[in-house]
C-alpha positions in Angstrom: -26.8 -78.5 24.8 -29.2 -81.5 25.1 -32.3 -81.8 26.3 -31.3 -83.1 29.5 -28.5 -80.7 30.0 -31.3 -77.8 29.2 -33.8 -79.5 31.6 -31.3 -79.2 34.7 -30.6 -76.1 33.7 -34.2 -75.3 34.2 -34.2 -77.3 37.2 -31.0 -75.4 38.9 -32.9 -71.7 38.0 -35.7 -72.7 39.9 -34.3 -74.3 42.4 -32.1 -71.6 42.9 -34.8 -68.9 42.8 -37.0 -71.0 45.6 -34.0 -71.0 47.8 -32.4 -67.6 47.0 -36.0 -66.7 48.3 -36.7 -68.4 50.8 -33.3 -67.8 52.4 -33.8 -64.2 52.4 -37.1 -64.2 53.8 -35.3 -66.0 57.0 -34.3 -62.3 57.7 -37.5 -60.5 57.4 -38.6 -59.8 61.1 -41.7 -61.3 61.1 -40.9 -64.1 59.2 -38.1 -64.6 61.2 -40.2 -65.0 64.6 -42.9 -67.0 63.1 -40.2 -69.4 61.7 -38.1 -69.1 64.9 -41.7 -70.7 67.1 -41.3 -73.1 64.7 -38.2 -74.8 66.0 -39.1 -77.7 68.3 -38.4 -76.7 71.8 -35.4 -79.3 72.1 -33.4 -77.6 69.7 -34.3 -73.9 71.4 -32.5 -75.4 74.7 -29.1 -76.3 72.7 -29.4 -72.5 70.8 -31.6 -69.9 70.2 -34.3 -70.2 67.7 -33.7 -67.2 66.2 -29.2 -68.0 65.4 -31.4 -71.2 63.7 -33.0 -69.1 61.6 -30.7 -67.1 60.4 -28.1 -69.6 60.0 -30.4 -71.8 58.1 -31.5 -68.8 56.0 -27.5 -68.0 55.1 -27.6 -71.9 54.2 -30.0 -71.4 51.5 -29.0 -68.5 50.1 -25.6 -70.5 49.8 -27.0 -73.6 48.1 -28.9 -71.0 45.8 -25.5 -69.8 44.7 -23.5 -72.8 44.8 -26.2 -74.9 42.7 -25.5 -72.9 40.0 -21.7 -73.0 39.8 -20.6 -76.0 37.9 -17.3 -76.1 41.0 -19.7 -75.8 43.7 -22.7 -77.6 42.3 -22.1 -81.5 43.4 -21.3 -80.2 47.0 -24.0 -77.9 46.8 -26.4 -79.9 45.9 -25.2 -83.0 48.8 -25.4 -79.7 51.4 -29.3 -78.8 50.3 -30.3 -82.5 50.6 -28.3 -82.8 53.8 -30.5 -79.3 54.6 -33.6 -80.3 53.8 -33.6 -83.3 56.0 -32.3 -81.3 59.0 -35.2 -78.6 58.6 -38.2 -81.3 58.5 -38.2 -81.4 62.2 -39.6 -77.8 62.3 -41.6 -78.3 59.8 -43.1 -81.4 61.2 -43.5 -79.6 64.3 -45.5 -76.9 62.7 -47.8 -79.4 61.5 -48.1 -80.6 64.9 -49.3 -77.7 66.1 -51.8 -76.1 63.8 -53.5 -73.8 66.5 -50.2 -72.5 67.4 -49.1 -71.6 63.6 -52.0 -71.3 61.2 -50.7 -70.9 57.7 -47.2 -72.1 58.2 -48.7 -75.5 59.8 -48.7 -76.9 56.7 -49.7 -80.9 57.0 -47.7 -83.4 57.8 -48.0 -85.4 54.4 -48.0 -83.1 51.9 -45.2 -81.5 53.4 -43.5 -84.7 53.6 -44.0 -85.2 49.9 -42.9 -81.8 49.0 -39.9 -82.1 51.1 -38.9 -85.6 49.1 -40.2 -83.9 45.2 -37.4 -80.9 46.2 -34.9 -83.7 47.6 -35.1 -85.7 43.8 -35.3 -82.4 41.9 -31.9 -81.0 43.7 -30.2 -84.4 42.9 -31.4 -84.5 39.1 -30.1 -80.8 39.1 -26.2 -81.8 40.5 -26.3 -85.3 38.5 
């Protein structure tokens, strides 16, 4: 194994851990309802906020897994940028609204970056 083989690997563990993580905590209670507040009210009138986190927690957990599958991984991979993208509305919300969410209002920018630093790190893990 080379050193770039070695360093996706690497890339892929923690990737999947974040996710694996994060995905789960979508179904902790009062995670659940402070990310549910979260969703921008003209999503909430299509579905419920709370189907949005859930579903969106059951996406990461699946990315987590697939990501480290070498059959799953491309697809994977394509599903947790395609993810990512969809979720920054909340998030951007959040930041929006600092009063309304305290610590999960993170700021609009650094969030931003962090969002694109994961996006380039899940494509150098499926390349």
């Amino acid at each position: 194994m080379g050193d770039m083989e070695l360093a996706q690997w690497i890339i892929r563990i923690a990737l999947a851990a974040v996710f694996l993580f994060m995905g789960v905590n979508h179904f902790r209670p009062s995670t659940a309802r402070a990310m549910s507040a979260m969703v921008p009210p003209a999503f909430k009138a299509r579905v419920s906020g709370k189907a949005l986190v859930r579903f969106t927690g059951v996406c990461e957990i699946a990315g987590a897994i697939g990501i480290l599958v070498p059959f799953t991984r491309f697809a994977a991979g394509i599903a947790l940028v395609l993810f990512l993208i969809a979720v920054f509305p909340a998030n951007a919300y959040a930041a929006e609204h600092p009063e309304k969410f305290g610590r999960a209002a993170f700021p609009f920018w650094p969030r931003y970056v962090a969002q694109l630093v994961l996006i380039l790190l899940v494509l150098l893990a499926i390349v």
